[in-house]
ZAMARGU-4260 file (C-alpha; in steps of 0.2 Angstrom, whole numbers, plus 5000, padded with zeros to 4 digits):
<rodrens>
0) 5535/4652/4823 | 5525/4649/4837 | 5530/4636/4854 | 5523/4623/4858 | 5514/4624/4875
5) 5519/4615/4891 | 5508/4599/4889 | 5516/4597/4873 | 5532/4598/4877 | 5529/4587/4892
10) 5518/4574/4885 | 5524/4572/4868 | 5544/4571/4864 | 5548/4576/4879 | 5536/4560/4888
15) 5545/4549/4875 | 5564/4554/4879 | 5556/4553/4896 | 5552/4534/4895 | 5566/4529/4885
20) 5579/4536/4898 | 5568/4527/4910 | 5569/4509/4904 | 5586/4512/4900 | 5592/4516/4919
25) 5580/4499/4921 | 5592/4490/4909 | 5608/4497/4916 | 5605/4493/4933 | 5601/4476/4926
30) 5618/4476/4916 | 5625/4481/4933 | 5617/4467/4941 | 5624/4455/4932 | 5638/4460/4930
35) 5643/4459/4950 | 5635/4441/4949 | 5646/4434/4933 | 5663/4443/4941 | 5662/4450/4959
40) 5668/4466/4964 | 5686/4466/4960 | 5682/4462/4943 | 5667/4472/4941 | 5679/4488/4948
45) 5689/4484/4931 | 5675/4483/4918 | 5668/4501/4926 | 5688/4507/4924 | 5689/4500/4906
50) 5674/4508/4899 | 5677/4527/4905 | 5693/4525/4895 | 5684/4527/4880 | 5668/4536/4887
55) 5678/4552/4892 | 5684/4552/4874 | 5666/4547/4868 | 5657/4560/4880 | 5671/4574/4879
60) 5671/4577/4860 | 5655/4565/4855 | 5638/4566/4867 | 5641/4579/4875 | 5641/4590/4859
65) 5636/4584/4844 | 5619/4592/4845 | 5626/4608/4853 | 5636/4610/4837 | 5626/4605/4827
70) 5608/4610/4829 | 5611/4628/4834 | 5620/4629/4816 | 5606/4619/4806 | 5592/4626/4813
75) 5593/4642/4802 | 5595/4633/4787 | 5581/4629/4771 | 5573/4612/4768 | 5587/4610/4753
80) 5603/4616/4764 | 5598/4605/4779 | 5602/4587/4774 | 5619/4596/4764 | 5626/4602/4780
85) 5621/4584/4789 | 5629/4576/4778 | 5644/4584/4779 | 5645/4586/4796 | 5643/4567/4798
90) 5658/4561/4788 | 5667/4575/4796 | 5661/4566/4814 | 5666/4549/4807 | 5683/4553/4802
95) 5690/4562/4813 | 5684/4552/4830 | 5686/4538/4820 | 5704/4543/4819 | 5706/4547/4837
100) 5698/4530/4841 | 5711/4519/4829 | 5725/4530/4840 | 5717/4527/4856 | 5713/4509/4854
105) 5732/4508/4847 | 5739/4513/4863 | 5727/4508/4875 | 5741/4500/4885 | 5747/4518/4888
110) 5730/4525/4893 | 5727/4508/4908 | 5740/4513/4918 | 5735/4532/4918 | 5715/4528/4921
115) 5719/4510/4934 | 5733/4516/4942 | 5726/4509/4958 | 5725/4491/4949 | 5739/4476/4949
120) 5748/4474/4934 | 5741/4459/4930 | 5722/4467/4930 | 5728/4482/4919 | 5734/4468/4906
125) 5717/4461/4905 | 5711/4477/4903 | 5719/4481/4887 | 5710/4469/4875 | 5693/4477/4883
130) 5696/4493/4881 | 5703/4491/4863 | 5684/4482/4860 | 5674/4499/4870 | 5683/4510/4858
135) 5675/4500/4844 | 5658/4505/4853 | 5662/4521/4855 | 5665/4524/4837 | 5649/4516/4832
140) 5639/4525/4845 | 5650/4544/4838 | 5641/4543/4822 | 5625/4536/4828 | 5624/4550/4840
145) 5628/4562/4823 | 5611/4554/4814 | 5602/4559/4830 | 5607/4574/4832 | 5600/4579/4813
150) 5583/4567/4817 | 5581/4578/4832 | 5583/4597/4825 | 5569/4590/4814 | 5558/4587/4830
155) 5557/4568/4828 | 5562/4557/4845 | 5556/4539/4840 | 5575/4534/4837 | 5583/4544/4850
160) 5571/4535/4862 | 5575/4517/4854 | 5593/4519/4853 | 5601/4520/4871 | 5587/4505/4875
165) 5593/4494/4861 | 5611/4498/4865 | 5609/4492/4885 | 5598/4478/4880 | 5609/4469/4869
170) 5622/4469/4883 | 5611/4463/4896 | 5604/4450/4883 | 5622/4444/4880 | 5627/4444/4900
175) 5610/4434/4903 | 5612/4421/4891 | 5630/4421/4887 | 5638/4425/4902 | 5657/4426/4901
180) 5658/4414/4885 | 5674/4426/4881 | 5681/4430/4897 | 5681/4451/4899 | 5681/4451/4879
185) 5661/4446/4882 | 5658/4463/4890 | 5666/4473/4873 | 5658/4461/4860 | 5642/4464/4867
190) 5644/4482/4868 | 5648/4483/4850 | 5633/4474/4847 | 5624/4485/4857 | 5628/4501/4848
195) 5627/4494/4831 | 5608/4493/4834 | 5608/4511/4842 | 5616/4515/4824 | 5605/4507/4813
200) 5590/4513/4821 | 5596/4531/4821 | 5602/4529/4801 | 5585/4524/4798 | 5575/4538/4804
205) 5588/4549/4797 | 5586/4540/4779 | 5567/4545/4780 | 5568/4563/4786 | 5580/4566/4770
210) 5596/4563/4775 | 5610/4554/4765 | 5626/4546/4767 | 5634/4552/4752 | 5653/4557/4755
215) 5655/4578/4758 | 5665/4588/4769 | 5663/4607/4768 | 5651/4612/4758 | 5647/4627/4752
220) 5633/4631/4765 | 5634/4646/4777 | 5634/4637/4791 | 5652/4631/4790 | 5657/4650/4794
225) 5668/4650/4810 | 5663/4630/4815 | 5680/4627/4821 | 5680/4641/4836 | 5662/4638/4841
230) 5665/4619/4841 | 5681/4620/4852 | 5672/4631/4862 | 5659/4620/4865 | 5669/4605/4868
235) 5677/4614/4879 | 5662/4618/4888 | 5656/4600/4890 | 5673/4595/4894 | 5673/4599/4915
240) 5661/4588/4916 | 5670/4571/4909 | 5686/4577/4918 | 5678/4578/4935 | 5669/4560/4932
245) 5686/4553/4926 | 5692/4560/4940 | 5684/4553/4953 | 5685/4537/4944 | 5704/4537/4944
250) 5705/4542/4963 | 5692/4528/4967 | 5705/4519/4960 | 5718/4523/4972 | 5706/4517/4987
255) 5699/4502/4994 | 5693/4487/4983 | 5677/4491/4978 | 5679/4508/4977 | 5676/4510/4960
260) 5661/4499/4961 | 5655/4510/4974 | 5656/4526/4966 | 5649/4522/4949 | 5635/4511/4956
265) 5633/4527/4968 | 5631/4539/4955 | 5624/4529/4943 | 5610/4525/4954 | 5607/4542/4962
270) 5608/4551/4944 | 5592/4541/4939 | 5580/4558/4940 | 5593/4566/4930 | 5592/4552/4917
275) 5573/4553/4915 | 5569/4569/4915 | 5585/4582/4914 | 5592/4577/4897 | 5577/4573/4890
280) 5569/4588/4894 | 5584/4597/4889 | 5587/4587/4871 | 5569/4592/4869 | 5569/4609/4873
285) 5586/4615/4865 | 5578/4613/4846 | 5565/4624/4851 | 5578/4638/4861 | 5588/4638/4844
290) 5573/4642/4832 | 5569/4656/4845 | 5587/4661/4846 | 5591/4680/4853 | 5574/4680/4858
295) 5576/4679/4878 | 5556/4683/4883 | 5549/4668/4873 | 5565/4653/4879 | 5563/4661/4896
300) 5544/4657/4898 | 5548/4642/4890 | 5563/4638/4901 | 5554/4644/4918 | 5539/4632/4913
305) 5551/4617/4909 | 5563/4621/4928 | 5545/4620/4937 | 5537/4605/4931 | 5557/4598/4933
310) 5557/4602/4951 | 5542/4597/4954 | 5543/4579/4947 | 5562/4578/4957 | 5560/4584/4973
315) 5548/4571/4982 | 5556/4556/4974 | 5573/4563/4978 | 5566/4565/4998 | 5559/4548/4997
320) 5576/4542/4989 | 5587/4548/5003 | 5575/4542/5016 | 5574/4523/5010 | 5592/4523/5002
325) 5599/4508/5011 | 5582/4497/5007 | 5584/4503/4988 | 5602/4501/4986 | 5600/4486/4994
330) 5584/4478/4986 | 5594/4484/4967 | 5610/4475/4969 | 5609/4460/4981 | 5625/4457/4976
335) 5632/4470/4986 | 5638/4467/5004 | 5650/4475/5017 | 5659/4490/5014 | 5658/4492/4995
340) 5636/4489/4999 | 5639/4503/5014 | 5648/4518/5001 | 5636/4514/4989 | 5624/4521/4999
345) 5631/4533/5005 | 5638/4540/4990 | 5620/4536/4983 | 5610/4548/4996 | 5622/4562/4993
350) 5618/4564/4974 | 5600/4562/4977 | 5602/4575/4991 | 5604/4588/4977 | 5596/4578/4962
355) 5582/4592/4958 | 5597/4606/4956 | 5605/4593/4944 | 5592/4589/4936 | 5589/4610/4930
360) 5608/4612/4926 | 5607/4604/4907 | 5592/4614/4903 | 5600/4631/4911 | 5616/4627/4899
365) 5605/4624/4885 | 5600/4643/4885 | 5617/4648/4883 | 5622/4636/4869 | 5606/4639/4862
370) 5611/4659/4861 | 5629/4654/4853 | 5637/4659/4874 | 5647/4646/4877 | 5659/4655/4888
375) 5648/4657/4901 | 5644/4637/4905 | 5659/4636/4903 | 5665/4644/4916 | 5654/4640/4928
380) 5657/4622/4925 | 5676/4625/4926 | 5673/4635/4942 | 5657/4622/4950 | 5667/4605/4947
385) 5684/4611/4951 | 5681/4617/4968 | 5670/4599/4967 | 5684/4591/4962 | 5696/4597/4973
390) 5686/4594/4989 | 5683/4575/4983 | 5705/4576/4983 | 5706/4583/4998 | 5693/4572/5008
395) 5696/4554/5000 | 5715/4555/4998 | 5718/4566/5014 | 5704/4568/5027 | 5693/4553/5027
400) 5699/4537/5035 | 5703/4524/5021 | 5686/4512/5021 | 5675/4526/5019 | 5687/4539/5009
405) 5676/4535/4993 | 5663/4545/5001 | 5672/4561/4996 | 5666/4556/4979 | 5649/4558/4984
410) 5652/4574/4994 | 5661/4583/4980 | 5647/4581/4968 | 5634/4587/4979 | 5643/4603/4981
415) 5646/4604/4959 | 5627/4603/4958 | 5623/4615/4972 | 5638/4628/4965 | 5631/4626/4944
420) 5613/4626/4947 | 5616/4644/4959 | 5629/4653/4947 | 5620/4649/4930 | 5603/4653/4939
425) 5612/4672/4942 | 5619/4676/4928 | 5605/4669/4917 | 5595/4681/4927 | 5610/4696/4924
430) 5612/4693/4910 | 5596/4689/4898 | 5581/4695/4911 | 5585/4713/4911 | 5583/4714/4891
</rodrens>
């Protein structure tokens, strides 16, 4: 089978997840926007809490994976075995996370105090009810993300690029004309909303590419043979990544009012590039590294090819991010004032500092999963956002003075990016360029 070339890759899917990830960054700025206009930054540092509660379970075992699992293990299969295993592997997806979602949303009034710990009692109280709603979302948004993942080893993108914008766009509609017609309980409602159109649109595109929804679980198709180690290992793999976000999110918590606002808005903001063209062009480009498994001369010219138009579409944007960084930060959320407004952008111009690295990192993982390795991304993610991590510890809880503390935040993910983007580059180079 022979690859597409670059301007196929980059002006077809790849355009399309492209575009989508763009107007939904549009849409969650947007959502963010009014958000700090209904509820102010003390409350707005709450709904941010609430929902990485059931993100780091949605992103640990769910988003982060799903394809990774599932397409490397497809991929191989005939026209006939394909929709079999999808099937199966869906309502394998659905119960299971559905499971860990009924337990989580059961004890959410555990999980507050460990996430919010910064918070007053009375704002972890009122987070409970939310967060009991986002898992909900998240549940929706688990099997959603299993339809996708099928539509996608089948090359198709329409749906993947519709989802994530009907999802952001029914919450914004809901904030915009709704407001807080159900105190916090609006921001959850919506969100269910919101990921039941990501679902349906996903389940339609996967009804006309073949699949059903039939109940199966295991099979008899050849794929199933050692799932359970290689999907631990891969949840494991993507798992550095959630802790070091919940992380920072849980030390945010500990500082300053507004600290959490800060950081999210902060990262959020200055992870746009990554948004727009590093998971796209890795959702894009891991199908195509799967069909050519084992073969390292083929995925490395794709690879190099992808890394150099990635570079050079991030770098100038990123320069010109960092230099107007107050002026954007400023111009995006005029809600924003004092200290909070002031971390923002700092946080902000440290990410973007190291934006075109970051950007290369999902694509440079992709090689590895796509080759069945997932030892060695994990690793280096362990390794790259640990010493992260730690550094953010160290600098917002010990060595920075406490109205700028959260800046460590920012800090420590520069260094994750720069320390990823260097180790996978060498051992990708030791390990598949002298075959």
């Amino acid at each position: 089978m022979q690859h597409s070339p670059l301007w196929r890759i980059i002006f077809s899917g790849g355009a399309l997840l492209s575009a989508s990830a763009a107007a939904s960054k549009v849409l969650g700025i947007l959502r963010d926007r009014l958000l700090l206009q209904i509820y102010g930054d003390e409350i707005v540092d709450v709904i941010f809490t609430s929902f990485r509660i059931p993100d780091f379970f949605f992103a640990l075992l769910i988003s982060g994976t799903i394809a990774s699992i599932m397409i490397p293990r497809i991929s191989p299969l005939d026209k006939t075995e394909k929709p079999i295993y999808a099937r199966s592997f869906l309502w394998l997806v659905v119960l299971l996370f559905g499971s860990v979602c009924a337990v989580m949303a059961l004890l959410a009034s555990l999980l507050v105090p460990v996430f919010g710990s910064g918070f007053s009692v009375e704002l972890q109280q009122s987070m409970v009810p939310l967060v009991r709603l986002l898992f909900g979302s998240v549940f929706l948004l688990s099997a959603s993300s299993t339809l996708g993942a099928y539509v996608q080893s089948r090359h198709h993108f329409l749906s993947l690029a519709l989802a994530p914008i009907l999802y952001t766009g029914f919450i914004c509609a809901g904030l915009y004309f709704f407001r807080d017609a159900f105190a916090l309980y609006s921001v959850g409602l919506y969100a269910i909303v919101g990921a039941f159109s990501h679902m349906l649109v996903n389940l339609i595109a996967y009804s006309i590419y073949g699949g059903s929804l039939r109940f199966s679980l295991f099979l008899p198709v050849k794929s199933w043979q050692g799932f359970w180690p290689d999907a631990i290992a891969r949840i494991t793999s993507a798992s550095a990544v959630q802790i070091n976000y919940t992380l920072d999110i849980i030390i945010a918590g500990l500082l300053a009012a507004g600290s959490v606002t800060a950081t999210t808005l902060g990262m959020n903001t200055g992870h746009v590039l990554l948004s727009i063209l590093g998971y796209p062009a890795a959702r894009y480009v891991f199908p195509l590294l799967s069909d050519h498994k084992h073969h390292y001369k083929t995925q490395w010219r794709l690879v190099k090819k992808t890394l150099t138009v990635l570079l050079l579409l991030s770098t100038i944007p990123s320069i010109i991010a960092f230099l107007f960084a107050p002026y954007l930060i400023s111009l995006v959320f005029d809600s924003l004032t004092g200290k909070t407004l002031i971390n923002t952008i700092i946080i902000f111009r440290f990410v973007v500092a190291t934006l075109p690295l970051a950007c290369c990192i999902p694509v440079l993982s992709r090689w590895f999963l796509a080759n069945d390795d997932t030892i060695s991304p994990l690793k280096i993610s362990a390794l790259s956002l640990g010493v992260g991590a730690a550094l953010t510890a160290v600098l917002c809880l010990l060595v920075l003075p406490s109205p700028i503390a959260v800046v460590g935040v920012g800090v420590g993910t520069a260094l994750a990016n720069i320390l990823a983007f260097t180790l996978q580059s060498l051992l990708l180079h030791q390990k598949y360029m002298k075959i």
